[in-house]
C-alpha positions in Angstrom: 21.4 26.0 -4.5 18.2 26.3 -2.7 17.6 22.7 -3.5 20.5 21.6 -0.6 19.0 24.3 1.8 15.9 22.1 1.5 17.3 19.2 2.1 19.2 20.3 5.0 16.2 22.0 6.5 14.3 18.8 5.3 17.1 16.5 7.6 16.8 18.3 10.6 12.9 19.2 10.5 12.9 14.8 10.7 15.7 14.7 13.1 13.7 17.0 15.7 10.4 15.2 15.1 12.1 11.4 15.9 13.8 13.1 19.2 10.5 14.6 20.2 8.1 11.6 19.4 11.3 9.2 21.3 10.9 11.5 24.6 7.2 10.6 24.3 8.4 7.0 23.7 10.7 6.9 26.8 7.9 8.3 29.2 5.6 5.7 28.9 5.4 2.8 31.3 5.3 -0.8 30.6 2.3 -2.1 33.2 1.5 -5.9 33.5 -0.7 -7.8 36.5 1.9 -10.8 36.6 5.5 -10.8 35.7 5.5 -11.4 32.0 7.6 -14.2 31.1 10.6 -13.3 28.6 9.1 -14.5 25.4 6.0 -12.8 25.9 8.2 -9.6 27.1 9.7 -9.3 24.2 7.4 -9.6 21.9 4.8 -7.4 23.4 7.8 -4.7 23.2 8.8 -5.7 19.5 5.1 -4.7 19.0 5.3 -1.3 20.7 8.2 -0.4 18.8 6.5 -1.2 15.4 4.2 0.6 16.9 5.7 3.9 17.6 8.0 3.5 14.4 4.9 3.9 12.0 2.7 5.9 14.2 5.9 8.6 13.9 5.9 8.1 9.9 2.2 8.0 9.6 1.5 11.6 11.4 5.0 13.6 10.2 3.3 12.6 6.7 0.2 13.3 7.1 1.7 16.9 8.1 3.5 17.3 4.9 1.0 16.1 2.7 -1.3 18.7 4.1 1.2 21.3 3.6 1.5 20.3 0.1 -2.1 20.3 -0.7 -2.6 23.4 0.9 0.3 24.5 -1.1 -1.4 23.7 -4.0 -4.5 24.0 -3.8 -4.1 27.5 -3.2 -1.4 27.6 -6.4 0.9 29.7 -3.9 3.4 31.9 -6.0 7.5 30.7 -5.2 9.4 33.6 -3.5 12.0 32.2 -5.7 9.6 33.0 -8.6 10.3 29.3 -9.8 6.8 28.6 -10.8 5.4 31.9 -12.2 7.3 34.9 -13.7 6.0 38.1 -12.9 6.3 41.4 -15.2 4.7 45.1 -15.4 5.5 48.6 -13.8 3.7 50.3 -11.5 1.1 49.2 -10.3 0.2 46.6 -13.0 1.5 43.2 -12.6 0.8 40.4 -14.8 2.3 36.4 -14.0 3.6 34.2 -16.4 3.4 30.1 -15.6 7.3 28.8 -15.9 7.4 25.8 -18.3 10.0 23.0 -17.6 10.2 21.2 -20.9 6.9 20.1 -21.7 5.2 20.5 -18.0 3.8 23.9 -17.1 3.7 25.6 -13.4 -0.1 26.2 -14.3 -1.1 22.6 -14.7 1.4 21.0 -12.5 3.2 21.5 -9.1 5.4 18.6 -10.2 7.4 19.8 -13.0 11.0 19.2 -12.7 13.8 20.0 -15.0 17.7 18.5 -14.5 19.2 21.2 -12.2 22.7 22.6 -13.2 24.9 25.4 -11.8 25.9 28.5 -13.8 30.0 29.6 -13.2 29.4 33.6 -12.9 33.4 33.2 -14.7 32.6 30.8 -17.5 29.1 32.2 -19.1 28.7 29.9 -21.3 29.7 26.4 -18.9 27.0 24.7 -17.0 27.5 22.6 -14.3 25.0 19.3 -13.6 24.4 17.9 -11.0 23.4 14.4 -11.3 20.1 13.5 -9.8 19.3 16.6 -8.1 16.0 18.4 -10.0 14.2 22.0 -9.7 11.1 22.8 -10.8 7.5 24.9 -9.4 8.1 24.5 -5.9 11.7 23.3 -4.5 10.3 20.4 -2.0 8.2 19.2 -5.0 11.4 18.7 -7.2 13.4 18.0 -4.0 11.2 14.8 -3.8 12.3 13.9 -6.9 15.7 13.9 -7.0 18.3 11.3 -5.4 21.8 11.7 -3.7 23.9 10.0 -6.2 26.2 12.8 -6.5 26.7 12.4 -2.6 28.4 9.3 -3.5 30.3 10.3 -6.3 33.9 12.1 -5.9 34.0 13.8 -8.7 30.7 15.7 -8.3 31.5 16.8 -4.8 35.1 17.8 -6.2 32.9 19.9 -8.9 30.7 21.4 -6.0 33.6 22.5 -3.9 34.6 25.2 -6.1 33.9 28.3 -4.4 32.0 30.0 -7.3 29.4 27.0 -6.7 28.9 26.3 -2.8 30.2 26.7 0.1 30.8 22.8 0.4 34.0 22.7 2.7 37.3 21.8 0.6 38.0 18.5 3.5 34.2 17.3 1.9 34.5 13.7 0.1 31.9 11.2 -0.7 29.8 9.1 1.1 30.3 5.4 1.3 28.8 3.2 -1.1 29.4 -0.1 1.2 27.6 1.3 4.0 24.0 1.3 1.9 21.8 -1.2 3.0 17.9 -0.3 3.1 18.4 2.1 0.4 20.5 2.7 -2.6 22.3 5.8 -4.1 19.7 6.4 -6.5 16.7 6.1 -3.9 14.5 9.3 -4.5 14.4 11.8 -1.5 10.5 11.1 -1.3 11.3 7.4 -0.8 13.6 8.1 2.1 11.6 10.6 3.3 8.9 7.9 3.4 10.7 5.4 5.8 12.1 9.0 7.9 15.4 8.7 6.7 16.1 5.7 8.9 18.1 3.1 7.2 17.6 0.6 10.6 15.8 1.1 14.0 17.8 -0.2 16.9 16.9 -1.5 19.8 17.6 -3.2 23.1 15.1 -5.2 24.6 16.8 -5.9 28.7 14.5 -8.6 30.3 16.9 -8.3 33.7 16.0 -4.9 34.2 12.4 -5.2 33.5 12.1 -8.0 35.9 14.6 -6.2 38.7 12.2 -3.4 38.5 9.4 -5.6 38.6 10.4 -7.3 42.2 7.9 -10.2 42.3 7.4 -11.6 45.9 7.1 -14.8 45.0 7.7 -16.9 41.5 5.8 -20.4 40.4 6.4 -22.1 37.1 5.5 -25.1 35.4 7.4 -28.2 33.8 5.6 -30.1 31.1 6.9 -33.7 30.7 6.1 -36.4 28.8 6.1 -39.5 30.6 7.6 -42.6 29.9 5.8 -46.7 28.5 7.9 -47.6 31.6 6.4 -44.7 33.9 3.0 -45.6 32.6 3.2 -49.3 33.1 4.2 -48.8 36.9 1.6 -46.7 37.1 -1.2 -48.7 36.5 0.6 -51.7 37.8 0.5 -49.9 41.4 -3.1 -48.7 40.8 -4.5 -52.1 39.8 -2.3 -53.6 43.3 -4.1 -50.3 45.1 -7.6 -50.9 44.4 -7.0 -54.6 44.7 -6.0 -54.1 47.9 -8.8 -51.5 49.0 -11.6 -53.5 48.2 -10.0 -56.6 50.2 -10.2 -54.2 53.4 -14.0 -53.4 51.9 -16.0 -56.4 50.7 -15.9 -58.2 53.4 -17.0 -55.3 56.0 -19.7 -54.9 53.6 -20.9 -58.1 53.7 -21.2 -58.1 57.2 -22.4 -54.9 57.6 -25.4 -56.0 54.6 -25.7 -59.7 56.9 -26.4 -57.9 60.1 -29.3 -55.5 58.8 -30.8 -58.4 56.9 -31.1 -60.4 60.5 -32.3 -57.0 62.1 -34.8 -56.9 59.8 -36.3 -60.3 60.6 -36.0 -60.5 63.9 -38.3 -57.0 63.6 -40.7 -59.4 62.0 -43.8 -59.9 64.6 -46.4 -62.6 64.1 -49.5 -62.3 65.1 -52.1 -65.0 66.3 -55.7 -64.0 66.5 -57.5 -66.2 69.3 -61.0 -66.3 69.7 -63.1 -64.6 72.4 -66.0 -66.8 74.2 -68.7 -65.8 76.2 -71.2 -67.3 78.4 
């Protein structure tokens, strides 16, 4: 089925794009005036990493949803002719829009019927494969459908027969247990949408950022909150201190305030007018 080849060229066109974007990622350099304390470390990383997770999700979909517009916009025939039918001799061709229940190719790129496999040795017998969809264009109806037959052991028992795929006879179903973001009957689209990541890892090593880092020197401070008894022995030995300070200064003062009040009289010149007489 071309849907499958879609999503296997679908899984590793994502695959390249997250090693690519993570080579970008390991290149860059982490830059700070000050050795960053290991709180602050962290979190500032935390923040890059959110960062480069949806900047990677944001541009691979703006890619595909440019595709898809273009796609149909245009109204781009399938080479698979599953959106128009195409009939005549010669030199005149005329198109037909493929209907897929009540949604036709000519309205709609999403149109999307059940998909099922034909047995070329049983005509009449028609194999379904639960959740998987075709219609117009394969990624549309790829987007569409779910993995649930991934997970189910009888469908991948159906799909190994040889007249179906070429799924390998050792092939048995995923594990139900190990779903934890998403769920068997998460759409493609939906997965798609978070890159197929069920959970970023990451290891955040404050020693090697700070080994690298070599400071020459460290300082840090220790907030405490002091004690009624601290307090109390505080002011006790300030009151005693300024007590004893202005014993040393009043009376030097007062002396010093005496003697210029004595200078100052003694400066004090009187004056007596006496009388000139003449004869």
């Amino acid at each position: 089925m071309y849907t499958f080849q879609a999503l296997n060229t679908l899984c590793e066109l994502i695959n390249g794009i997250i090693s690519q974007s993570l080579t970008r990622f390991y290149s860059t350099q982490y830059i700070s005036a000050f050795v960053t304390t290991s709180d602050v470390f962290e979190s500032e990383i935390s923040a890059l990493k959110d960062q480069f997770i949806s900047s990677t999700t944001h541009n691979f979909l703006a890619s595909l949803s440019a595709v898809q517009g273009t796609t149909q916009s245009n109204a781009l025939f399938s080479s698979i002719n599953t959106n128009y039918i195409f009939y005549g001799q010669g030199n005149n061709f005329s198109s037909s829009p493929i209907q897929y229940g009540n949604c036709s190719c000519a309205t709609s790129a999403t149109c999307a019927y059940q998909a099922g496999i034909s047995f070329p040795d049983e005509k009449a017998v028609y194999l379904t494969v639960p959740g998987m969809y075709v219609g117009c264009y394969i990624f549309e109806s790829l987007l569409q459908s779910d993995l649930r037959c991934f997970y189910d052991q009888t469908c991948i028992n159906q799909l190994k027969k040889p007249s179906v795929s070429s799924v390998p006879p050792s092939a048995i179903a995923l594990d139900k247990s190990l779903l934890d973001r998403f769920s068997e009957n998460s759409t493609i689209e939906e997965l798609i949408n978070q890159l197929m990541v069920a959970e970023w890892n990451s290891s955040i090593i404050y020693e090697n950022y700070y080994n690298e880092c070599q400071p020459s020197q460290c300082t840090y401070t220790h907030q405490t909150k002091n004690s009624v008894i601290y307090i109390v022995t505080a002011l006790v030995g300030l009151i005693g201190g300024l007590t004893t300070a202005l014993e040393l200064i009043v009376p030097r003062m007062v002396k010093f305030i005496s003697f210029c009040i004595r200078k100052w009289r003694m400066r004090r010149v009187t004056t007596t007018v006496m009388p000139i007489i003449r004869t």
